[in-house]
DOTORZA-664327 format. One record per residue (C-alpha): x, y, z; residue in three letters. Coordinates in steps of 0.05 Angstrom, whole numbers, padded with zeros to 5 digits, always signed. Layout:
% DOTORZA-664327
XYZALA/...
***
This chain:
% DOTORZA-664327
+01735+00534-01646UNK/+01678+00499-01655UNK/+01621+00517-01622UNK/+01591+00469-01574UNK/+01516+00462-01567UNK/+01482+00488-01507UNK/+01470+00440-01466UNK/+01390+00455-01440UNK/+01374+00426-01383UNK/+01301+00403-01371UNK/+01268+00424-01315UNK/+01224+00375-01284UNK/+01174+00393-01252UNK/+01165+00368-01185UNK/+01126+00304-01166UNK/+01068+00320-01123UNK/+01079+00287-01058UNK/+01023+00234-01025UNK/+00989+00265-00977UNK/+00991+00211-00918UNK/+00937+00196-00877UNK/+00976+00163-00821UNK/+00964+00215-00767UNK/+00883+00216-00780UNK/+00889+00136-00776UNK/+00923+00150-00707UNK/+00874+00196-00671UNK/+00812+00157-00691UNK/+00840+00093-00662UNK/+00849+00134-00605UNK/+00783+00161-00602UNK/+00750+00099-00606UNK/+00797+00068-00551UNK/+00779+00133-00505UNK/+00704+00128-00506UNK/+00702+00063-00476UNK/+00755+00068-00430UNK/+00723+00134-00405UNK/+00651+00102-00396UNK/+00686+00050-00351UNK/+00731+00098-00314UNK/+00661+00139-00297UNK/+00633+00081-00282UNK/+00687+00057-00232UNK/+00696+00125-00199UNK/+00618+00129-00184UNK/+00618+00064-00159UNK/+00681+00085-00113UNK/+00650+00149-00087UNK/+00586+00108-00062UNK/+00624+00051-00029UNK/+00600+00039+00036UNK/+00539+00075+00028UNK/+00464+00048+00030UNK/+00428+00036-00040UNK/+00357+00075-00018UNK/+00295+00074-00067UNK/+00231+00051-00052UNK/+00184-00007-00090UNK/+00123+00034-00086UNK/+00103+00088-00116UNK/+00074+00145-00084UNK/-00004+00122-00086UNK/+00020+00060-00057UNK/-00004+00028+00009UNK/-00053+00085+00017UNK/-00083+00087+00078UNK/-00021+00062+00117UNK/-00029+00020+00171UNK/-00018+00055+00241UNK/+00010+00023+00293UNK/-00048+00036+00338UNK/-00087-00018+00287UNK/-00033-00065+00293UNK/-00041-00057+00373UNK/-00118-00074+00363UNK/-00106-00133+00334UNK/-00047-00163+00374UNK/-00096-00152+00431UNK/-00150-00199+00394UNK/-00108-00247+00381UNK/-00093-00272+00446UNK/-00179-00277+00456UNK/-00178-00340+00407UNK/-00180-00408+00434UNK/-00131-00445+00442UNK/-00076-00391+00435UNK/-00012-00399+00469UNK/+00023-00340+00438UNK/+00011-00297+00380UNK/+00061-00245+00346UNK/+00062-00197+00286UNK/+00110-00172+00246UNK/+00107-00120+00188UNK/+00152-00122+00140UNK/+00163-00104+00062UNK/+00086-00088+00066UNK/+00065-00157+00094UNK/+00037-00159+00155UNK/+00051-00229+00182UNK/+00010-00258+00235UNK/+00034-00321+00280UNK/-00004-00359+00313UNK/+00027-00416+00368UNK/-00037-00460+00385UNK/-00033-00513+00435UNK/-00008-00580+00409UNK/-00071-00626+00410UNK/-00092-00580+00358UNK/-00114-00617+00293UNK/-00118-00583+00221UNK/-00192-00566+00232UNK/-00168-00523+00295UNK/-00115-00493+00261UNK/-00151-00463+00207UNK/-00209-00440+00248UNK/-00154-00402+00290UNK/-00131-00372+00224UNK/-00194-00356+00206UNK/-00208-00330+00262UNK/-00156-00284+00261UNK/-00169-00266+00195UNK/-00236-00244+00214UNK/-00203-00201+00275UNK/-00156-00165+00221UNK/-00213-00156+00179UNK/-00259-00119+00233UNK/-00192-00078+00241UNK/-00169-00067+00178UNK/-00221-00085+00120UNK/-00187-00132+00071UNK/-00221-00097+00015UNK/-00189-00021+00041UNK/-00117-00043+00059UNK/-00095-00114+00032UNK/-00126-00114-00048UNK/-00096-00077-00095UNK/-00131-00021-00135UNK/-00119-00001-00207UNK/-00066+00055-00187UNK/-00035+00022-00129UNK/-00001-00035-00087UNK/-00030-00049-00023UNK/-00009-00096+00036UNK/-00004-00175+00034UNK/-00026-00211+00093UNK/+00004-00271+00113UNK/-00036-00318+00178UNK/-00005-00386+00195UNK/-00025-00428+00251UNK/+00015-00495+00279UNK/+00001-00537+00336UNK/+00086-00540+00359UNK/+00155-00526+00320UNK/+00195-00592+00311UNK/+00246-00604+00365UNK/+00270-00666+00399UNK/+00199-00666+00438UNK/+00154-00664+00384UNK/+00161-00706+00314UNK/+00152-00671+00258UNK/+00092-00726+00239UNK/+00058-00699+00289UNK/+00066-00626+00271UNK/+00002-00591+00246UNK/+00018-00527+00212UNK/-00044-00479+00157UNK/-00028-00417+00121UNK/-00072-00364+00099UNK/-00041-00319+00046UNK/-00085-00263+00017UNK/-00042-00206-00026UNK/-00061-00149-00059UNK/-00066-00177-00124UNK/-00102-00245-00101UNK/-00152-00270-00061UNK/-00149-00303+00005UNK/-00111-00384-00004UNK/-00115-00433+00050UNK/-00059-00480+00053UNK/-00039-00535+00094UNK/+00032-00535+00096UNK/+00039-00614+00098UNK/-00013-00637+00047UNK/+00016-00622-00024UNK/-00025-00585-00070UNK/-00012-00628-00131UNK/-00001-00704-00103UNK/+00018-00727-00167UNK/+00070-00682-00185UNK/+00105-00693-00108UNK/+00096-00771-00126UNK/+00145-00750-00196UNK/+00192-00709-00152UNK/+00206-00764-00099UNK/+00218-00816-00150UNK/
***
């Protein structure tokens, strides 16, 4: 019998697989997905736990509104303010670091009355509290404003509003002292434009 060849049979070597990158693909989707989501979920859980509660901070700083105004000052000059002429009532407020100073004259009062009233006033707050100490600024800190108006009546079904008299003084801390009278415009022309 013949012999028959031997058959040899290759051996292949085996056929590197492809490392896939699938999985890595997956997590850094998912890591940029989760770093927002978690920023907003802080955010939202914060914002939870302080529901209901008062937002507290302060607009000054420290060196601000140094010396403060005592309420024995604010006493001194309520009591002046009912010595001006003309005076039917006068009231104060203080708020937000304005003191504001009202002054209810008696209606025959013309615009030359008013703002001597206001003046005068200003004068009395002056002699209490020097403008220069508590209402202008300084180069490290905010002081008070002052606000001083002065009218004649408030509009009702009595008194038309033509008739109404009403002047402003405004002095802040970073400004000096403005005298307006609340029903002359400042710029004429420019109300003329607005009306039109």
């Amino acid at each position: 019998m013949p012999i028959e060849p031997v058959k040899v049979k290759k051996t292949r070597k085996p056929k590197k697989q492809k490392v896939k990158q699938g999985h890595k693909l997956v997590w850094l989707t998912l890591i940029i997905i989760l770093i927002p989501v978690a920023i907003v979920g802080y955010v939202l859980m914060s914002s939870m736990e302080s529901q209901g509660k008062p937002v507290e901070g302060s607009r000054f700083s420290e060196n601000a509104l140094q010396p403060e105004i005592q309420q024995k000052d604010l006493d001194a000059i309520q009591s002046e303010l009912m010595n001006i002429e003309g005076v039917e009532s006068a009231t104060m407020d203080m708020k937000s670091a304005t003191l504001r100073i009202h002054l209810n004259m008696q209606d025959g009062y013309d615009e030359d009355g008013l703002t001597n009233a206001a003046e005068a006033a200003y004068g009395i707050v002056n002699n209490v509290l020097p403008i220069d100490t508590y209402f202008t600024n300084s180069n490290d800190s905010k002081n008070y404003d002052l606000e001083i108006d002065s009218y004649n009546f408030l509009v009702d079904a009595d008194h038309p509003i033509d008739g109404q008299r009403y002047i402003k003084i405004l002095k802040t801390g970073a400004s000096g002292k403005v005298i307006d009278n609340m029903r002359v415009a400042r710029n004429q022309e420019l109300t003329d434009q607005v009306r039109r």
